[in-house]
mmCIF file of the N, C-alpha and C atoms, coordinates in Angstrom:
data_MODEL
# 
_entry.id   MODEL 
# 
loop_
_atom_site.group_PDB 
_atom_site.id 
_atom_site.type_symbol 
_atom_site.label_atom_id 
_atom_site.label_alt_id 
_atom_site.label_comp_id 
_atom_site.label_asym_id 
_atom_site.label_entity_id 
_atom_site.label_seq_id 
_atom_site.pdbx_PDB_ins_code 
_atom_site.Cartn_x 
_atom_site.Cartn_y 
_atom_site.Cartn_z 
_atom_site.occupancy 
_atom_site.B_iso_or_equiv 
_atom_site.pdbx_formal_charge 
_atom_site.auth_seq_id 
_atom_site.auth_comp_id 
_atom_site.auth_asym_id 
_atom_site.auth_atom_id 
_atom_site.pdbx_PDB_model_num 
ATOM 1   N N  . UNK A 1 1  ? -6.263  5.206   8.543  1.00 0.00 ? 1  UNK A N  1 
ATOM 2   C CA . UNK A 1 1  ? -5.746  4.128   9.321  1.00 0.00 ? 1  UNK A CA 1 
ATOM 3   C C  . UNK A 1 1  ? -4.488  3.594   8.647  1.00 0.00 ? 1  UNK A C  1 
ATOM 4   N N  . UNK A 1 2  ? -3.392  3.183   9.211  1.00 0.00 ? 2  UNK A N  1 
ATOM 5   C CA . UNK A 1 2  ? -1.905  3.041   8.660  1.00 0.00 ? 2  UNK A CA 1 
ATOM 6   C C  . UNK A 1 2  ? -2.340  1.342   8.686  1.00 0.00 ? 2  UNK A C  1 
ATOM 7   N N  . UNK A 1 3  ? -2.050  0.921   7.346  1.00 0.00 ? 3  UNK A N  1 
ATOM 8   C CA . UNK A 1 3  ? -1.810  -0.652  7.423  1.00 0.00 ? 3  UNK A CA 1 
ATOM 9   C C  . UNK A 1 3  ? -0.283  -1.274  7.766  1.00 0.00 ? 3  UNK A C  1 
ATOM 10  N N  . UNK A 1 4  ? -0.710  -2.437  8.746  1.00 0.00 ? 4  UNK A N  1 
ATOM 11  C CA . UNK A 1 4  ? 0.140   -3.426  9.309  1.00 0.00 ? 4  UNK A CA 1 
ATOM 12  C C  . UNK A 1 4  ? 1.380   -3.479  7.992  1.00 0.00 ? 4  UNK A C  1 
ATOM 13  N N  . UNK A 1 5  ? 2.595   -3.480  8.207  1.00 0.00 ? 5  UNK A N  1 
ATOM 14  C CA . UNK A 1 5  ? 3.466   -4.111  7.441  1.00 0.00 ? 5  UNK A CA 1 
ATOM 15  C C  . UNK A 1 5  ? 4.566   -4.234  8.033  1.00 0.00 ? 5  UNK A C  1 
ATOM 16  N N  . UNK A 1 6  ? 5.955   -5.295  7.227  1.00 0.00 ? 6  UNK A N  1 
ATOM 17  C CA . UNK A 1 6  ? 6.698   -5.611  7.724  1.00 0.00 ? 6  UNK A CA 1 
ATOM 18  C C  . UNK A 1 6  ? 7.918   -5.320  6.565  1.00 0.00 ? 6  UNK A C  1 
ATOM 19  N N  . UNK A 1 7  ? 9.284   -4.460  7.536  1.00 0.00 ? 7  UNK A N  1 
ATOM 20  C CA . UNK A 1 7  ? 9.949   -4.291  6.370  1.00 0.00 ? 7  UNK A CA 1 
ATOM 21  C C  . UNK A 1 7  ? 11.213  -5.054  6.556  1.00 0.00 ? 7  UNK A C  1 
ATOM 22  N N  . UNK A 1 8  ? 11.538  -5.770  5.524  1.00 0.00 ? 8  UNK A N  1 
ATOM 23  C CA . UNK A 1 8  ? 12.347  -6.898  5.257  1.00 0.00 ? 8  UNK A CA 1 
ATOM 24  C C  . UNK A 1 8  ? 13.538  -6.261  4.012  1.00 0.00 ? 8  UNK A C  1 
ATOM 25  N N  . UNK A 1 9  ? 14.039  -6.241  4.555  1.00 0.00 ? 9  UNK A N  1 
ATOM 26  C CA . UNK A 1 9  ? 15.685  -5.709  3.243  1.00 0.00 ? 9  UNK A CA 1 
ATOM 27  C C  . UNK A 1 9  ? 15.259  -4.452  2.701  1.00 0.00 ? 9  UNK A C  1 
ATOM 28  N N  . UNK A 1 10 ? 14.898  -3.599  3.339  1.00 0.00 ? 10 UNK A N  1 
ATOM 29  C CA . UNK A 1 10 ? 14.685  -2.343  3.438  1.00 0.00 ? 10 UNK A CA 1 
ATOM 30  C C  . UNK A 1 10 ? 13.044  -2.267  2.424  1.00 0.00 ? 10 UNK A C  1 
ATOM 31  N N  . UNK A 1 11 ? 12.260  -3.359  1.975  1.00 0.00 ? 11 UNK A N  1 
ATOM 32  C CA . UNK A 1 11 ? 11.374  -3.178  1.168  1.00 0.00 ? 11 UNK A CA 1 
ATOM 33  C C  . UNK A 1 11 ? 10.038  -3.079  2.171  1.00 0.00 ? 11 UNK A C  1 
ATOM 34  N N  . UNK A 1 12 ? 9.136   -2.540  1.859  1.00 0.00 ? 12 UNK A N  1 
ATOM 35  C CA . UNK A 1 12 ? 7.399   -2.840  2.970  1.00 0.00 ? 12 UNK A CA 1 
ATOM 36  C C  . UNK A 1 12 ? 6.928   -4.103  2.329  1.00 0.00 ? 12 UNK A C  1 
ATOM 37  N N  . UNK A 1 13 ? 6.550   -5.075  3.044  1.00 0.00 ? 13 UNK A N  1 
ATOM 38  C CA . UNK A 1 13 ? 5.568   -6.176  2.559  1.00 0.00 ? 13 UNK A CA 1 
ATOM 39  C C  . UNK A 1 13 ? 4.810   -5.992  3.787  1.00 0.00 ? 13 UNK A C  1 
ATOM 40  N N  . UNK A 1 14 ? 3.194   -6.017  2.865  1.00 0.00 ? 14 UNK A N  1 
ATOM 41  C CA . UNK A 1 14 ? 2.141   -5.635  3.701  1.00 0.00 ? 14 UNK A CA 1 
ATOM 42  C C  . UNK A 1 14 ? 1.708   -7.535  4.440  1.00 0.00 ? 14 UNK A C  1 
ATOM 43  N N  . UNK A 1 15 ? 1.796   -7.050  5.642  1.00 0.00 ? 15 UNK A N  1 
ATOM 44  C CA . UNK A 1 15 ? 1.503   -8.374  6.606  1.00 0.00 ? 15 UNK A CA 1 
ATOM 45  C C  . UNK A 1 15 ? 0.185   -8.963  6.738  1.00 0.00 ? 15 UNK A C  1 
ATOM 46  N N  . UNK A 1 16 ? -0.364  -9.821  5.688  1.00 0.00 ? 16 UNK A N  1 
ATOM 47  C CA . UNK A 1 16 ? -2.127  -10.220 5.752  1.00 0.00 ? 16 UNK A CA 1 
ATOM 48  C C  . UNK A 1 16 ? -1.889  -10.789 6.481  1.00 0.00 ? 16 UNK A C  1 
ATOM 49  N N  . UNK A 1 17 ? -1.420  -11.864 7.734  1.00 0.00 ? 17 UNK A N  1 
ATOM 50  C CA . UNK A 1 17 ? -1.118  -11.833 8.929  1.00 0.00 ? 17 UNK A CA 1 
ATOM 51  C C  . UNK A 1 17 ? -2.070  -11.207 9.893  1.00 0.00 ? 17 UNK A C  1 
ATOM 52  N N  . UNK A 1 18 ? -1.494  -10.257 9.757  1.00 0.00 ? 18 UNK A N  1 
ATOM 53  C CA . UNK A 1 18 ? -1.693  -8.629  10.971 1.00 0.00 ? 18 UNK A CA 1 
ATOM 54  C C  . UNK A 1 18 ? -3.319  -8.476  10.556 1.00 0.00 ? 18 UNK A C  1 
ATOM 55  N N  . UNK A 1 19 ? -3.527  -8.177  9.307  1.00 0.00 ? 19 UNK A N  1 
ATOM 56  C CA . UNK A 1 19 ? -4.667  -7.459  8.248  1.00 0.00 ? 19 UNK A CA 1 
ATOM 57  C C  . UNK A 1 19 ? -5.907  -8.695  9.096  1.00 0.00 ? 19 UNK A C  1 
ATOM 58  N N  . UNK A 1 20 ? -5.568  -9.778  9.396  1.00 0.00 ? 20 UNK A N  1 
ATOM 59  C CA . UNK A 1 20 ? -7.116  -10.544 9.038  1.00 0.00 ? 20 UNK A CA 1 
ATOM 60  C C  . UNK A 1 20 ? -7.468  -10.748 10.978 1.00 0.00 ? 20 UNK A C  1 
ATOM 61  N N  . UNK A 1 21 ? -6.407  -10.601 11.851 1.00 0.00 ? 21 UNK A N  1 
ATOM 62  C CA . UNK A 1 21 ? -6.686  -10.508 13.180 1.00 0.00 ? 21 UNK A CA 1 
ATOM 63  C C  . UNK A 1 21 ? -7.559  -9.906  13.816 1.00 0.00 ? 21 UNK A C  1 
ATOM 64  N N  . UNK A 1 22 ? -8.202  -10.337 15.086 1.00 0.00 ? 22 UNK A N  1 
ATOM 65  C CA . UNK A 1 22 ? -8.791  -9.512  15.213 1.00 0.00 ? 22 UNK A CA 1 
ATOM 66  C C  . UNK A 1 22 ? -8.174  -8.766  16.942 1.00 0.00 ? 22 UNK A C  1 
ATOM 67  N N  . UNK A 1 23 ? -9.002  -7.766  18.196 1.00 0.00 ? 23 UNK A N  1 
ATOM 68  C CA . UNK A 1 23 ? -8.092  -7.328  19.114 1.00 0.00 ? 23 UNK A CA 1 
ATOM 69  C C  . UNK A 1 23 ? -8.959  -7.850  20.133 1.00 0.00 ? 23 UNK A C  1 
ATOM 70  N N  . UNK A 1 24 ? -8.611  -7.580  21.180 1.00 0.00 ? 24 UNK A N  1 
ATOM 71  C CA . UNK A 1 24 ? -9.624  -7.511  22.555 1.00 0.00 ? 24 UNK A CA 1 
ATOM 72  C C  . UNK A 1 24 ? -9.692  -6.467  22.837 1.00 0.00 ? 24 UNK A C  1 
ATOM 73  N N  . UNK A 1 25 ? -11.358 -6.186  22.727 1.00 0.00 ? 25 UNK A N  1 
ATOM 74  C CA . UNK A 1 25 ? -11.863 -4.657  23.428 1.00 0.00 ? 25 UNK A CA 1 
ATOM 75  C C  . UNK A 1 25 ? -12.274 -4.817  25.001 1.00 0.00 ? 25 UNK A C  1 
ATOM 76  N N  . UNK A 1 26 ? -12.402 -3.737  25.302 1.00 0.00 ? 26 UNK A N  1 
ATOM 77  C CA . UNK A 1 26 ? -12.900 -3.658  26.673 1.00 0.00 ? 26 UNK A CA 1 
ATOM 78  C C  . UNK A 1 26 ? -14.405 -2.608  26.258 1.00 0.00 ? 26 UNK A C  1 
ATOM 79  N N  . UNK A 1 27 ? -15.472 -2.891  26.403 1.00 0.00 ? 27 UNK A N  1 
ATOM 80  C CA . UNK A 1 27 ? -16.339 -2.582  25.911 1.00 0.00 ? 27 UNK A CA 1 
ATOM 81  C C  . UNK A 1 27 ? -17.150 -2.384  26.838 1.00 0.00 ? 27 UNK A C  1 
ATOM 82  N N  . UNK A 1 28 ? -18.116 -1.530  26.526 1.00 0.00 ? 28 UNK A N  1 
ATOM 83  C CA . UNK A 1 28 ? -20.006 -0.999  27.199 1.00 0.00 ? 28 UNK A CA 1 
ATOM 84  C C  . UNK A 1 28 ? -20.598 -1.964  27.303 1.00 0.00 ? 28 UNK A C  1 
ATOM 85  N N  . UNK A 1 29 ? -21.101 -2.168  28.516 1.00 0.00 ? 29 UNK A N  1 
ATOM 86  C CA . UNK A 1 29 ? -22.353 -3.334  28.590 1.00 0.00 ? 29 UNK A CA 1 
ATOM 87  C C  . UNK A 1 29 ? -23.488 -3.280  29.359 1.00 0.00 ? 29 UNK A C  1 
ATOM 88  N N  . UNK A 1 30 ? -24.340 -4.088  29.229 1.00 0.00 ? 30 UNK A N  1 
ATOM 89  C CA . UNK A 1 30 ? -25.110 -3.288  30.308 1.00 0.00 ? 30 UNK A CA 1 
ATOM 90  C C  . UNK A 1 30 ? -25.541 -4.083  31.455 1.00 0.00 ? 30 UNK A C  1 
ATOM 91  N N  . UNK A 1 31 ? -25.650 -5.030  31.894 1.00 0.00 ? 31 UNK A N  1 
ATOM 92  C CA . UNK A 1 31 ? -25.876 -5.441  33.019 1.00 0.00 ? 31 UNK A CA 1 
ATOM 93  C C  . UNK A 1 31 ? -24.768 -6.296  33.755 1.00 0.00 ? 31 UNK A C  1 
ATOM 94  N N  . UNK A 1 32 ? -24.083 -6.537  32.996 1.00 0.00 ? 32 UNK A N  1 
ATOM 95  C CA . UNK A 1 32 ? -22.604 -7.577  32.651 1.00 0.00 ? 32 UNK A CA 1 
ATOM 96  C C  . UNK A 1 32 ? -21.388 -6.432  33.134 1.00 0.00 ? 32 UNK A C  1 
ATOM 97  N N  . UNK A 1 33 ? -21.426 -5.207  33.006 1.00 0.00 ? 33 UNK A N  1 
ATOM 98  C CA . UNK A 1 33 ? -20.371 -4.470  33.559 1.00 0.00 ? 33 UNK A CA 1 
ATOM 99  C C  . UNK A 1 33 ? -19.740 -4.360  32.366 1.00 0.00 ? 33 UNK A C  1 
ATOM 100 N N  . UNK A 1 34 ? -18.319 -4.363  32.407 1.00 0.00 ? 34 UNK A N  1 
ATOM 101 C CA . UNK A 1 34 ? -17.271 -3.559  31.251 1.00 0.00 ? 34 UNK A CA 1 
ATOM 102 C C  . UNK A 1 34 ? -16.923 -5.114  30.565 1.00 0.00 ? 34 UNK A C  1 
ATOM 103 N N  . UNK A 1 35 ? -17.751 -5.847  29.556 1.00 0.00 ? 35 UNK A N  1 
ATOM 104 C CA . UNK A 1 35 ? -17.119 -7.318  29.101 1.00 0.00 ? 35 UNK A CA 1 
ATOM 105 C C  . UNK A 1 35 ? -15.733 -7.430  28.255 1.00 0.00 ? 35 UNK A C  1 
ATOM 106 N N  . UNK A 1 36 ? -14.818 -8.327  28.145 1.00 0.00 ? 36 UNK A N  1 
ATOM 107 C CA . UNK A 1 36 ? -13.725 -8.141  27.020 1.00 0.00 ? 36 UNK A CA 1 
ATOM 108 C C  . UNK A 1 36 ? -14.064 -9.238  26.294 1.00 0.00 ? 36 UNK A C  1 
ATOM 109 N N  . UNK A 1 37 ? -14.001 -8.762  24.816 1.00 0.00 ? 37 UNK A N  1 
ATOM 110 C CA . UNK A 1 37 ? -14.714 -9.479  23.859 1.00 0.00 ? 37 UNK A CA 1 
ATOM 111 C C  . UNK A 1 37 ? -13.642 -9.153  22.509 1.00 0.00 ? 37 UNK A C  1 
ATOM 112 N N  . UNK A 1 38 ? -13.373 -10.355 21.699 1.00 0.00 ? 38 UNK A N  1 
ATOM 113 C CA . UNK A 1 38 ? -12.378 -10.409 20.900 1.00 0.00 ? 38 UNK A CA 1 
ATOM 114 C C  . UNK A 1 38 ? -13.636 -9.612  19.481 1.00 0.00 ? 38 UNK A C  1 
ATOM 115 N N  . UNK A 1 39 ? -13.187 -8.612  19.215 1.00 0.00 ? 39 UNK A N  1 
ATOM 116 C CA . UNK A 1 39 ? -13.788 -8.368  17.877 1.00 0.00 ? 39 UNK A CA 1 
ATOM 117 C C  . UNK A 1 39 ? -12.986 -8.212  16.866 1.00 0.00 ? 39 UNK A C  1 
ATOM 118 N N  . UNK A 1 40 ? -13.937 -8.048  15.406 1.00 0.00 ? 40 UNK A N  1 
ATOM 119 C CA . UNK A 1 40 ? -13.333 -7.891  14.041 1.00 0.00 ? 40 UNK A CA 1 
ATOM 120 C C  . UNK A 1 40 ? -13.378 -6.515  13.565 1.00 0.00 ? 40 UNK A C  1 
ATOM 121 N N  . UNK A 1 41 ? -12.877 -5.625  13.319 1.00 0.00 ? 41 UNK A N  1 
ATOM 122 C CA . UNK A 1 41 ? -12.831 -4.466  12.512 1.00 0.00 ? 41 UNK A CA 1 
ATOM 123 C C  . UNK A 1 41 ? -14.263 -4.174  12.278 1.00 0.00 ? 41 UNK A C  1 
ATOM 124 N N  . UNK A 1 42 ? -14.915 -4.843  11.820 1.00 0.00 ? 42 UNK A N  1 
ATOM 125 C CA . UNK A 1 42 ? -16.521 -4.368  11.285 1.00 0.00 ? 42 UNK A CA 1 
ATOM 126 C C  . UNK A 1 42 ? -17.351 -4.193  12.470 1.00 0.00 ? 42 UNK A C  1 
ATOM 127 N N  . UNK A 1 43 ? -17.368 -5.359  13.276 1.00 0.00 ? 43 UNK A N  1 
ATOM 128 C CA . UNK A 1 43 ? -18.217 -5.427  14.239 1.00 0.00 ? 43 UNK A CA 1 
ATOM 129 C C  . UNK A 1 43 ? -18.297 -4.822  15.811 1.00 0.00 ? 43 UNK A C  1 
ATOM 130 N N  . UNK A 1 44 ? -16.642 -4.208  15.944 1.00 0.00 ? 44 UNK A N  1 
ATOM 131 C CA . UNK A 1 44 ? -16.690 -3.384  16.837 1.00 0.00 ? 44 UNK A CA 1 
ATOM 132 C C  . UNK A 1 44 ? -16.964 -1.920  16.809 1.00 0.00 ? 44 UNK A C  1 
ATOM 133 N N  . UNK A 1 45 ? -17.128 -1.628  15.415 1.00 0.00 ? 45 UNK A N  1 
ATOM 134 C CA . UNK A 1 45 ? -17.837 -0.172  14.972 1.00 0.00 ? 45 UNK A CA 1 
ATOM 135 C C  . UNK A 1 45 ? -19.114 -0.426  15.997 1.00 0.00 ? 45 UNK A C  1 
ATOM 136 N N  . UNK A 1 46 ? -19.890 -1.560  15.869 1.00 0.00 ? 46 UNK A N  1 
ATOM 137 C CA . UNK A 1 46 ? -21.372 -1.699  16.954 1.00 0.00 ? 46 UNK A CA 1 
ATOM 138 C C  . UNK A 1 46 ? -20.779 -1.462  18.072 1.00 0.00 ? 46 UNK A C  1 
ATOM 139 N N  . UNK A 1 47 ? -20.260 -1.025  19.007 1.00 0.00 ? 47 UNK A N  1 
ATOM 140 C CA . UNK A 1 47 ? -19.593 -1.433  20.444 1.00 0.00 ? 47 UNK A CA 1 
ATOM 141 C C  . UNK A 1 47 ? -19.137 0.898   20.733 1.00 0.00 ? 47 UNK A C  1 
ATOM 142 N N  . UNK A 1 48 ? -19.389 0.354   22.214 1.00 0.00 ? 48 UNK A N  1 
ATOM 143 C CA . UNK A 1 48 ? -18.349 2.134   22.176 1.00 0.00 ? 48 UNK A CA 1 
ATOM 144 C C  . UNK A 1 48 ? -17.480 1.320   23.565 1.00 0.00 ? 48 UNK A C  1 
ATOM 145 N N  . UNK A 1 49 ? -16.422 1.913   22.882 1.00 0.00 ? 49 UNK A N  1 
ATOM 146 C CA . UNK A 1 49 ? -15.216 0.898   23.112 1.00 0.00 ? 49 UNK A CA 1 
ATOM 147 C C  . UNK A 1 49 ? -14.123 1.697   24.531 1.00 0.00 ? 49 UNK A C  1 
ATOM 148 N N  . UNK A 1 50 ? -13.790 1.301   25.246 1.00 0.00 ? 50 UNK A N  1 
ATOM 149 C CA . UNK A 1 50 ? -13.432 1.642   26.592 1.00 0.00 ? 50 UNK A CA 1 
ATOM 150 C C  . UNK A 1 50 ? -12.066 1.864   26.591 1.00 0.00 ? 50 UNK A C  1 
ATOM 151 N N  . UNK A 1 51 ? -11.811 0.857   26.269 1.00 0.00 ? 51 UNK A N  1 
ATOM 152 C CA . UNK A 1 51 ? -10.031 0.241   25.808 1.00 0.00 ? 51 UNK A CA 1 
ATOM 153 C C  . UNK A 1 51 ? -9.774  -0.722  25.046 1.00 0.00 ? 51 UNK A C  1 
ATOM 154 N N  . UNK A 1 52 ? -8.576  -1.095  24.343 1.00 0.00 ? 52 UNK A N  1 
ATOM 155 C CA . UNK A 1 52 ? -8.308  -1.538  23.097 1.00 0.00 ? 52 UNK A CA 1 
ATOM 156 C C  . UNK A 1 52 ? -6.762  -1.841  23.789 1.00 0.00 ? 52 UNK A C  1 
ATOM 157 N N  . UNK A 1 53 ? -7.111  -3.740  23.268 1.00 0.00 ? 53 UNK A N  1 
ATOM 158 C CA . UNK A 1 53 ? -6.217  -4.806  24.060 1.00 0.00 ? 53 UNK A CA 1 
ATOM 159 C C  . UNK A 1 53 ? -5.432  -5.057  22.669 1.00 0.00 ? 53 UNK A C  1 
ATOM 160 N N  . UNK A 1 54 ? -4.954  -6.000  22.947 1.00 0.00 ? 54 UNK A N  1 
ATOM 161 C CA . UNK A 1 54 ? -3.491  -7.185  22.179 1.00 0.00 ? 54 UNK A CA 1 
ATOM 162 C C  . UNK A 1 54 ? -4.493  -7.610  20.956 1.00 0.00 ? 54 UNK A C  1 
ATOM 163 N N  . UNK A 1 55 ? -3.743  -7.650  19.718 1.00 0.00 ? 55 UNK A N  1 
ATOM 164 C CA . UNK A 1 55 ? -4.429  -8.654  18.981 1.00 0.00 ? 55 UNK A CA 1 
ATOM 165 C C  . UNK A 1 55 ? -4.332  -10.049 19.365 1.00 0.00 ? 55 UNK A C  1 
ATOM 166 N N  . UNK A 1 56 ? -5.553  -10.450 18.454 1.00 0.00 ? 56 UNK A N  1 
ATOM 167 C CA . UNK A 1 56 ? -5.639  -12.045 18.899 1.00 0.00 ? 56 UNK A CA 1 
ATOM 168 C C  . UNK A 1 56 ? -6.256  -12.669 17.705 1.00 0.00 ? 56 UNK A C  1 
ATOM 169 N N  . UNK A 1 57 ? -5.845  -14.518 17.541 1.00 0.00 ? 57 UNK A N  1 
ATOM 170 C CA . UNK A 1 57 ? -6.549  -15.220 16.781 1.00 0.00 ? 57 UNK A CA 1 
ATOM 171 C C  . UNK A 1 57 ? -8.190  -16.007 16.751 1.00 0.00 ? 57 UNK A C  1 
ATOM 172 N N  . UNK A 1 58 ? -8.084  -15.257 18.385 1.00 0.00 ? 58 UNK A N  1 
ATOM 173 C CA . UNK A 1 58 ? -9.523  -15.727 18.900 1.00 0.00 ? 58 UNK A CA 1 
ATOM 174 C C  . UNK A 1 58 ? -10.600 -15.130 17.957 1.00 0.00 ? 58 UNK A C  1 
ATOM 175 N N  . UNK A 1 59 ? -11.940 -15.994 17.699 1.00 0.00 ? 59 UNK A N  1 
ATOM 176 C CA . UNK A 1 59 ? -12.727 -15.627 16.827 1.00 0.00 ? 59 UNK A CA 1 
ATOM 177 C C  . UNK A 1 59 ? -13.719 -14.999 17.506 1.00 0.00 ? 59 UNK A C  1 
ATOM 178 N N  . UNK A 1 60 ? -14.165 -13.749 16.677 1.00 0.00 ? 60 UNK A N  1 
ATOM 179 C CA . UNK A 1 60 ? -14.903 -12.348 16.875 1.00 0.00 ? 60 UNK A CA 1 
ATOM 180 C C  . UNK A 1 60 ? -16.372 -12.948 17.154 1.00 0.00 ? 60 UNK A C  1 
ATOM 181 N N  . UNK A 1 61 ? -16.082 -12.598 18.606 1.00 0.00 ? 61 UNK A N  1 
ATOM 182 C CA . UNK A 1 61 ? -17.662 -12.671 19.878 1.00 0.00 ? 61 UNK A CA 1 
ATOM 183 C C  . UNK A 1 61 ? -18.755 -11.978 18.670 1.00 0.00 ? 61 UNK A C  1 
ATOM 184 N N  . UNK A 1 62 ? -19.125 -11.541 17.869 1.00 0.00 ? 62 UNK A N  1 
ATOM 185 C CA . UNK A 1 62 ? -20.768 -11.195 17.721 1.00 0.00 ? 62 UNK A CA 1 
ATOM 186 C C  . UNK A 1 62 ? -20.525 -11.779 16.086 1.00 0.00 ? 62 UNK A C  1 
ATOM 187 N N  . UNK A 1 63 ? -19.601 -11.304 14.993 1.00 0.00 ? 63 UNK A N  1 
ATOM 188 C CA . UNK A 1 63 ? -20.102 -12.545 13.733 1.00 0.00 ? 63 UNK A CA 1 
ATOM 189 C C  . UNK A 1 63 ? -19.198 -13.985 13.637 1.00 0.00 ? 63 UNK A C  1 
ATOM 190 N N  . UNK A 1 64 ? -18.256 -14.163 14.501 1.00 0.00 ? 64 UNK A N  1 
ATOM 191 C CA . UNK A 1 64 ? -17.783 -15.623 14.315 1.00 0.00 ? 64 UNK A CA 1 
ATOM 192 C C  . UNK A 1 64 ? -16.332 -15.965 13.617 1.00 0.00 ? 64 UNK A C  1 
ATOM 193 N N  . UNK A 1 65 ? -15.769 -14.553 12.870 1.00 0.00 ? 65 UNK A N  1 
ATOM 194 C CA . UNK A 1 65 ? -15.159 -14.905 11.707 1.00 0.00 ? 65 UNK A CA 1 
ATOM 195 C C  . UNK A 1 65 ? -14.140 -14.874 12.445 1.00 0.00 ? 65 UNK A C  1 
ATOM 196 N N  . UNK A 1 66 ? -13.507 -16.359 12.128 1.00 0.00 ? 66 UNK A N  1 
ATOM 197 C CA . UNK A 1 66 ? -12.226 -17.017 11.670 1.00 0.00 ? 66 UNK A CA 1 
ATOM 198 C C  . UNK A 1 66 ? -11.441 -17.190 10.915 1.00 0.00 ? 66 UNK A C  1 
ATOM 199 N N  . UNK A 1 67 ? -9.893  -16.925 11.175 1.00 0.00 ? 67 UNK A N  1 
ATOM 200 C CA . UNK A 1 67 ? -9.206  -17.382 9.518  1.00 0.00 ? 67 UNK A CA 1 
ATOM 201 C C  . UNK A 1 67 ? -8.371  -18.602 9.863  1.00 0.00 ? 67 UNK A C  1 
# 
């Protein structure tokens, strides 16, 4: 997986920014149809994932985490 960075005067500075966000999936569900649910890196490994939206600061639908 290529980490987020930003290059500024020709140098990489890695963007913890980018690093702690999380995206909107379009996800499997089962009686609910196709739900979009903001997840975190860890917790959408649980999910089989449909499509893969915008990042966002919204906090991750199944553990909560916020920065």
């Amino acid at each position: 997986m290529v980490e987020p960075c930003i290059i500024l005067n020709e140098s990489i500075v890695e963007d913890e920014s980018a690093k702690k966000m999380r995206k909107h999936y379009i996800v499997e569900g089962n009686n609910n149809g196709y739900p979009k649910l903001a997840l975190c890196d860890r917790c959408v490994q649980d999910y089989v994932v449909i499509s893969e939206g915008e990042r966002t600061y919204d906090e991750c639908a199944k553990c909560g985490e916020d920065d």
